[in-house]
C-alpha positions in Angstrom: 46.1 -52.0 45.3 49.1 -50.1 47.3 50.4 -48.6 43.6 46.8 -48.1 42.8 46.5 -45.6 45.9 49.7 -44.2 45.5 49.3 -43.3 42.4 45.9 -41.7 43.4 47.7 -39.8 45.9 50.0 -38.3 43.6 47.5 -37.2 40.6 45.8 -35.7 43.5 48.9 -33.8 45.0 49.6 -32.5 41.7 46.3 -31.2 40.8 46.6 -29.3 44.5 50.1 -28.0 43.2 48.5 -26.5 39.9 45.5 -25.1 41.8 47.6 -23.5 44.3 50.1 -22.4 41.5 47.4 -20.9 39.4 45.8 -19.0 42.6 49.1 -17.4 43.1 49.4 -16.0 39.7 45.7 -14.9 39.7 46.9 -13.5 42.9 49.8 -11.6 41.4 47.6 -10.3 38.6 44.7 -9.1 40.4 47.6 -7.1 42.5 48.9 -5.3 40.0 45.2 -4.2 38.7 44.5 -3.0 41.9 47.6 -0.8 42.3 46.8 0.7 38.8 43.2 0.5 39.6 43.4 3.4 42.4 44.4 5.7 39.3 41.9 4.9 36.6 38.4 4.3 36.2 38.9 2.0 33.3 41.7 -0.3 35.2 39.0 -0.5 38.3 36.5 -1.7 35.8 38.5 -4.4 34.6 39.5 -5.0 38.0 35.7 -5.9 38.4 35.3 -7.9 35.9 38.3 -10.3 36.7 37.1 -10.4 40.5 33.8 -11.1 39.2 35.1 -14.0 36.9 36.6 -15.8 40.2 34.6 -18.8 41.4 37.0 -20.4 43.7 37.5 -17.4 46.4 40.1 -18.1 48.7 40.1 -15.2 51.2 42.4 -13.0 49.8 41.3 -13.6 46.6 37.2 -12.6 48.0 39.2 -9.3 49.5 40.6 -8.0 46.3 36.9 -8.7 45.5 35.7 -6.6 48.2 38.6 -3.8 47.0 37.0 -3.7 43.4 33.6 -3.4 44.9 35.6 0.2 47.4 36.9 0.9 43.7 33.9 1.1 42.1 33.0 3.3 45.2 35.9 5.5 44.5 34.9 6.3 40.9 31.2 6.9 41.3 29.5 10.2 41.5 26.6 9.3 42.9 26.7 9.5 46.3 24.3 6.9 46.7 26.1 4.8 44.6 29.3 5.4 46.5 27.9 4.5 49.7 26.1 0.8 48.5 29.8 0.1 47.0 31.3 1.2 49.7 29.0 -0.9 52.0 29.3 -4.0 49.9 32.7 -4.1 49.9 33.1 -3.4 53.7 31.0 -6.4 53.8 32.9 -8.6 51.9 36.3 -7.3 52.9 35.2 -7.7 56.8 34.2 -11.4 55.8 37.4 -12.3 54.5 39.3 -11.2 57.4 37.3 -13.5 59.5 38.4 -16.0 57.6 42.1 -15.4 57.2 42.6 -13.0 60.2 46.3 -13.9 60.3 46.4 -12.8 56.2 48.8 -9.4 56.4 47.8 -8.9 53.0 44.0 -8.6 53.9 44.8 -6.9 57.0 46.6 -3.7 54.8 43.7 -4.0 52.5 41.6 -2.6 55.6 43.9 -0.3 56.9 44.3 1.3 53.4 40.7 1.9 53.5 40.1 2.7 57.2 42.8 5.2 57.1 41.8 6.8 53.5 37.4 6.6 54.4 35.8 10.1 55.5 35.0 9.6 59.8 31.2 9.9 58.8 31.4 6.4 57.3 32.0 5.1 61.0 35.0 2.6 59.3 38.2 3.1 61.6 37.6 0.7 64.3 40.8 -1.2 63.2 43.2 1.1 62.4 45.4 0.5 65.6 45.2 -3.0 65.6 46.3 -3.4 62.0 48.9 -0.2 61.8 50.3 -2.5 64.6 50.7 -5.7 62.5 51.8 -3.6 59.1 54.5 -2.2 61.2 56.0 -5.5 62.6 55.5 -7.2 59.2 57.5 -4.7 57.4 60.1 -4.5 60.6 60.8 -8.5 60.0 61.2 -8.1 56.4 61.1 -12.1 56.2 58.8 -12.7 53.5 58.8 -14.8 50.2 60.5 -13.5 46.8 57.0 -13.0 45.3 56.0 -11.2 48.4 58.4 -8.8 48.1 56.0 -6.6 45.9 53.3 -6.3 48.6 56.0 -5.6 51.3 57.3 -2.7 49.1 53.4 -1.3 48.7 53.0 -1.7 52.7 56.2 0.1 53.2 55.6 2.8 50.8 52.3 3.2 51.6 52.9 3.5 55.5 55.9 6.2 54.8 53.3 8.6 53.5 50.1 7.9 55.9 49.4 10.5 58.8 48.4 8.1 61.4 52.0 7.0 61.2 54.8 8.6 63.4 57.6 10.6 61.1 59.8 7.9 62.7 57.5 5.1 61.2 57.5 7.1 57.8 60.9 7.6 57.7 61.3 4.2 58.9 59.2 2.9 56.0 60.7 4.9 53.6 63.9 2.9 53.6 62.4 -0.4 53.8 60.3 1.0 50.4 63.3 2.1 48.5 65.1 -1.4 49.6 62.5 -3.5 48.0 61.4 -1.6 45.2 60.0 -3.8 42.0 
């Protein structure tokens, strides 16, 4: 009975291992769609459809879903249009932070939005409060090797944002050019 159970325990610690290893490399795909997704209308549609293929959101995986949803937004022309993408992925982005609020990747997500959204759209309530956490995340540089990417993106994204201090850029800068891909 005790082998029976252990060995229960182990099918069931590897089939957590595989899950969690094939969340991380959805992860690292759905990344590098987004980052080539800001550029092109046709990456931001595949970006949809592989967000809308996911079934099994964890919550950073539900806020790159929300960020195809802003992306969709982004590359509308009707204003209308715009706005209910825009809205819907607010939603969804807002949601997964409530769930992972600790998540440093979600919490960039936001910023890049709040900080990039016209004032009208009422979306900069955060900005502060998750400068503030980009800013000590980058300043620890302690993350894992396959983090390394989305440190670089913080970084380089922070050394060119206005609501950053040209210390911070410059700052930020450096970090960037240290952990370039």
């Amino acid at each position: 009975m005790k082998v029976f159970v252990l060995v229960c325990v182990l099918f069931v610690s590897v089939r957590v291992a595989e899950a969690g290893a094939a969340t991380e490399q959805r992860l690292l795909h759905l990344r590098s769609m987004f980052y080539s997704a800001k550029e092109s209308s046709e990456m931001a549609d595949a970006l949809v459809t592989e967000t809308d293929a996911i079934t099994e959101a964890t919550p950073i995986l539900f806020g790159y879903k929300a960020m195809s949803d802003m992306m969709q937004a982004n590359h509308s022309f009707n204003p209308f249009s715009k706005l209910k993408y825009f809205n819907l992925g607010r939603e969804k982005l807002e949601r997964a932070i409530f769930l992972a609020p600790e998540s440093v990747e979600l919490r960039f997500l936001r910023f890049a939005v709040q900080s990039k959204a016209p004032s009208m759209l009422g979306y900069s309530d955060n900005i502060s409060g998750d400068k503030t956490i980009l800013l000590r995340y980058v300043d620890q540089q302690r993350v894992r090797p396959e983090d390394t990417i989305l440190l670089h993106h913080i970084a380089e994204f922070l050394s060119t944002c206005e609501l950053c201090s040209d210390q911070e850029r410059m700052q930020m800068s450096t970090v960037a050019s240290q952990f370039k891909p």
